[in-house]
C-alpha positions in Angstrom: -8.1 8.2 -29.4 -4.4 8.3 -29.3 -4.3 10.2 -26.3 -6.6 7.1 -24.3 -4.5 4.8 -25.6 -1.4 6.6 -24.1 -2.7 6.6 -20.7 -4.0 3.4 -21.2 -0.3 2.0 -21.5 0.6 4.0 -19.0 -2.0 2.1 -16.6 -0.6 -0.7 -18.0 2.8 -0.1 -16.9 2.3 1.4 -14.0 0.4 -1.7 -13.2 3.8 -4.2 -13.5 5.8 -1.8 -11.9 3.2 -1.8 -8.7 2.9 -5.8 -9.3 6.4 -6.2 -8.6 6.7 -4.1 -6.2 3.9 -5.8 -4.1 5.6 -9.5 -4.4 9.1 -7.8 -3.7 8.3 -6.2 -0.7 4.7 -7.2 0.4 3.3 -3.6 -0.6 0.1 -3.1 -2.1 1.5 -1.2 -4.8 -0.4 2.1 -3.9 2.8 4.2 -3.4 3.5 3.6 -7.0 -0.7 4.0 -8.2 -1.4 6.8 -6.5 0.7 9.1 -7.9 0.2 8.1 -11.6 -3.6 7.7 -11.6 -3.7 11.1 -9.9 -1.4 12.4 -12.9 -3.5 10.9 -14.9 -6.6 12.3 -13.9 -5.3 15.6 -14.5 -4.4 15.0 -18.3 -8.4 14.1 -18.2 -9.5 17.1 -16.9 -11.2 15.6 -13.8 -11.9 18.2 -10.9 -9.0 18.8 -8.5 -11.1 18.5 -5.3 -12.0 15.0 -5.7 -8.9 13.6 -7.9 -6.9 12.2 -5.0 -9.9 10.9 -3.8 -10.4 8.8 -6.9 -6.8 7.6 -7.3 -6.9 6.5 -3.9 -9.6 4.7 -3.9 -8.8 3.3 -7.4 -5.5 2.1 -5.8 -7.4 0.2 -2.7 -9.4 -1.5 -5.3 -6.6 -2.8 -7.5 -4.6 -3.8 -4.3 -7.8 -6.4 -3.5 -6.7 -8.8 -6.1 -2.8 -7.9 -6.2 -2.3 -8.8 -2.5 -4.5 -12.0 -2.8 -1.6 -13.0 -5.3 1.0 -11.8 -3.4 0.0 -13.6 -0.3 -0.5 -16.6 -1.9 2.4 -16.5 -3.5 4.7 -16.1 -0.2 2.2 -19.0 1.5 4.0 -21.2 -0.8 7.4 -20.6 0.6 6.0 -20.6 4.7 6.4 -17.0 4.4 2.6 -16.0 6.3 2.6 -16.1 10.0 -0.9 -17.0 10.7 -0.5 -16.6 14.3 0.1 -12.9 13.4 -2.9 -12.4 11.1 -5.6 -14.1 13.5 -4.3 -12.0 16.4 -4.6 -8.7 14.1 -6.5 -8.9 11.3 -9.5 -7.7 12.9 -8.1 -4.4 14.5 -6.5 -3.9 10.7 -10.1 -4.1 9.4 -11.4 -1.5 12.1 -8.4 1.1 11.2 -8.9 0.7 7.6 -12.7 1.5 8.1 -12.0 4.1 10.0 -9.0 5.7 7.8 -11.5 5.8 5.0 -13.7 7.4 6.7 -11.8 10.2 7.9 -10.2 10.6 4.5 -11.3 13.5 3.4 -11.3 15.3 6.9 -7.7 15.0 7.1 -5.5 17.4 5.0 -3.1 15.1 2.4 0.2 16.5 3.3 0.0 15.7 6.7 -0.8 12.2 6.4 2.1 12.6 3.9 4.4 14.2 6.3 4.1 11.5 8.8 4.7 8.3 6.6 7.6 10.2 5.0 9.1 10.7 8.7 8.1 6.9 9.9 10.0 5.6 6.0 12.7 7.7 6.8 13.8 6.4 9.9 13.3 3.0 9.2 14.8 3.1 6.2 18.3 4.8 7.6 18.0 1.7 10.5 17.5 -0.7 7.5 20.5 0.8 5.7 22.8 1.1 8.2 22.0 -1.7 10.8 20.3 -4.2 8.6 21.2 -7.4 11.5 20.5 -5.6 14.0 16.8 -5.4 15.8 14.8 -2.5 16.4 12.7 -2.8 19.9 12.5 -6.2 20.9 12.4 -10.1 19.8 8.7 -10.4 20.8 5.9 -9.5 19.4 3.8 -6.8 21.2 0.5 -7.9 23.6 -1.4 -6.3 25.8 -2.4 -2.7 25.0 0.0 -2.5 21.8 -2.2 -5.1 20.3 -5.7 -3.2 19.2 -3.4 0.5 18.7 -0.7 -0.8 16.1 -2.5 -2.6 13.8 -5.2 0.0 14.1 -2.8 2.7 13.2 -1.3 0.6 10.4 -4.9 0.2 8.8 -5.9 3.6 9.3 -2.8 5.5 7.8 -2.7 2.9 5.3 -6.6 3.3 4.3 -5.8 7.4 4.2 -3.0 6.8 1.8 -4.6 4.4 -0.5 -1.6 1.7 0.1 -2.1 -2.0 1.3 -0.3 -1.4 4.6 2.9 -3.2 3.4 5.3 -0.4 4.2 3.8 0.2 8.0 3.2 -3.7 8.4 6.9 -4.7 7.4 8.5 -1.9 9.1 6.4 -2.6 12.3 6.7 -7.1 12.2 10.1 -6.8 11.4 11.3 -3.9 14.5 9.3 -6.9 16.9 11.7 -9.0 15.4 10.3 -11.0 12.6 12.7 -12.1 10.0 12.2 -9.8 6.9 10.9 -12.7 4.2 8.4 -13.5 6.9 7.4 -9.7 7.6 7.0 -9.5 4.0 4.7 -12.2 3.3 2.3 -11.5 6.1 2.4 -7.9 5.4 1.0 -8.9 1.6 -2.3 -10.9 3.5 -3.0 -7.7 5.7 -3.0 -5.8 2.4 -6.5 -7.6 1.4 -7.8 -7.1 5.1 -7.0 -3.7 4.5 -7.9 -2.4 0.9 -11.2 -4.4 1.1 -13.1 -2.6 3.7 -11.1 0.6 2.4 -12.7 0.4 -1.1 -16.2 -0.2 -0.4 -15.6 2.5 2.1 -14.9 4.8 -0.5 -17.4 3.5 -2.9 -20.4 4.8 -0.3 -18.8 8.0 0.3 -18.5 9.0 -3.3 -21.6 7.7 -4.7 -24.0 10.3 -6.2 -20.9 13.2 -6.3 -21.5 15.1 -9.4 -17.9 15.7 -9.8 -17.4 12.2 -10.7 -15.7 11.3 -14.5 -17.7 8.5 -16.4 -16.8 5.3 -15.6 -17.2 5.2 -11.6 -18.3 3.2 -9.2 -18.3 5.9 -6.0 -15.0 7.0 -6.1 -13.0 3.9 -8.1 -12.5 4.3 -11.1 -13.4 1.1 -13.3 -11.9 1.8 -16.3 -8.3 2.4 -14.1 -9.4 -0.7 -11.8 -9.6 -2.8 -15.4 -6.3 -2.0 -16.6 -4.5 -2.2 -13.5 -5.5 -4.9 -11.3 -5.0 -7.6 -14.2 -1.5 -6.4 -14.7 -0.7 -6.1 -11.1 -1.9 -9.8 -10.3 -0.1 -11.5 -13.1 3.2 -9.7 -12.0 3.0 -9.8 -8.1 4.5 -13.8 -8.3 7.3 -12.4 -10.0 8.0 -10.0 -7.1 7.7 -13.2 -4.6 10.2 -15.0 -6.5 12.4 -12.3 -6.7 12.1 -11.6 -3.2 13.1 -15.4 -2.1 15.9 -15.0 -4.5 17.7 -12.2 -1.9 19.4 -13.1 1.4 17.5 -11.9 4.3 20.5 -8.6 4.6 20.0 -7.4 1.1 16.5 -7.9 1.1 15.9 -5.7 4.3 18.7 -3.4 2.7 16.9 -3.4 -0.9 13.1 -2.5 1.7 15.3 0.3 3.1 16.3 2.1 -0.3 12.7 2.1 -1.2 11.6 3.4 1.9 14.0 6.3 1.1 12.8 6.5 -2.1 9.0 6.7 -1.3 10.0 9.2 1.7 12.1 11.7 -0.4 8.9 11.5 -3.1 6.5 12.7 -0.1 8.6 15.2 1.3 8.8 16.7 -1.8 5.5 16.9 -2.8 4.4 18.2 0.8 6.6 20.9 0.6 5.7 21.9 -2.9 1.6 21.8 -1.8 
């Protein structure tokens, strides 16, 4: 009993902390979830083959209701560029089908090698240039459309993150201003971890390998303690984000992008 209501508080905490994160940056939180829940999973005994798959689809599922809070929350400071979202939310949707679909076809540490490489860059240009742009003022058309927003759904889908990190490093090198980037990068996170999580819940429904408590691959007892904790802290992220000038806000994006991409090299490497 004690031991449950360890990693219970541990769900709980780890809930705030991806919360915050999701308002402050526009991140599903999944870079923090993943992680824990699949650390957690461990201390339960669950079967090695299929615990990423559950923390990562736990994560999609508690980013449903956390970026649904965090969008709304930036909506009320102009911070959602609907023009964006109606010109890619549908190509989002397709990648994120697609990226859980391929899931479990495509080894872990080289979907982690790549978004470590991509947050590294960006976040050294962030650092070190923060006012200065990346590719152009203008958004990309033509071809560009269908393949980025694809990619950002599909490697975000894979990763069990709401597509905040690829979708405010990608609006903001086209030139959108960071609090802007951030805010619409929180609505793509529903467009993405929605068709991502019932994804997942086909694909794992009827595995024996499965703890109690599932639904496919989410866990339910994870998605209770989370999601609620995630949702009622995701404002406070918003706030705090429209508290920073537009420099240290893209400079505070860049240190967690380090952060995140130091985390994955290391656990690549270690594999």
């Amino acid at each position: 009993m004690q031991e449950w209501l360890i990693l219970g508080a541990a769900m709980l905490a780890t809930g705030c902390v991806a919360g915050t994160l999701a308002g402050l940056f526009g991140i599903g939180g999944g870079i923090v979830i993943v992680p824990v829940l699949e650390a957690v999973l461990g201390v339960l005994g669950v079967d090695p083959s299929i615990r990423m798959h559950v923390a990562v689809a736990t994560s999609l599922a508690t980013i449903i209701p956390t970026s649904i809070a965090s969008a709304r929350a930036h909506h009320k400071h102009q911070a959602v560029d609907v023009s964006i979202v109606k010109r890619w939310a549908i190509w989002v949707l397709m990648g994120s089908v697609t990226g859980a679909y391929v899931a479990s076809r495509l080894h872990s540490n080289t979907l982690a090698m790549i978004f470590a490489t991509l947050a590294l860059l960006v976040a050294i240009k962030m650092l070190l240039f923060p006012d200065t742009r990346n590719l152009t003022d203008n958004m990309p058309r033509g071809l560009w459309v269908p393949i980025i927003p694809m990619s950002i759904g599909g490697f975000s889908s894979m990763m069990g993150i709401g597509g905040g990190t690829f979708s405010v490093m990608t609006l903001s090198m086209f030139g959108q201003p960071i609090h802007k980037a951030v805010g619409t990068a929180a609505l793509f996170g529903f467009v993405i971890s929605l068709p991502g999580t019932i994804g997942f819940i086909v694909s794992g429904l009827g595995d024996p390998r499965l703890p109690p408590g599932t639904l496919g691959y989410v866990s339910m007892i994870g998605f209770a303690l989370i999601a609620p904790a995630t949702v009622l802290t995701a404002p406070l992220g918003a706030k705090l984000a429209h508290a920073f000038p537009a420099k240290k806000l893209s400079m505070l994006f860049g240190v967690f992008l380090l952060i995140a991409a130091a985390r994955l090299y290391y656990r690549a490497l270690l594999a």
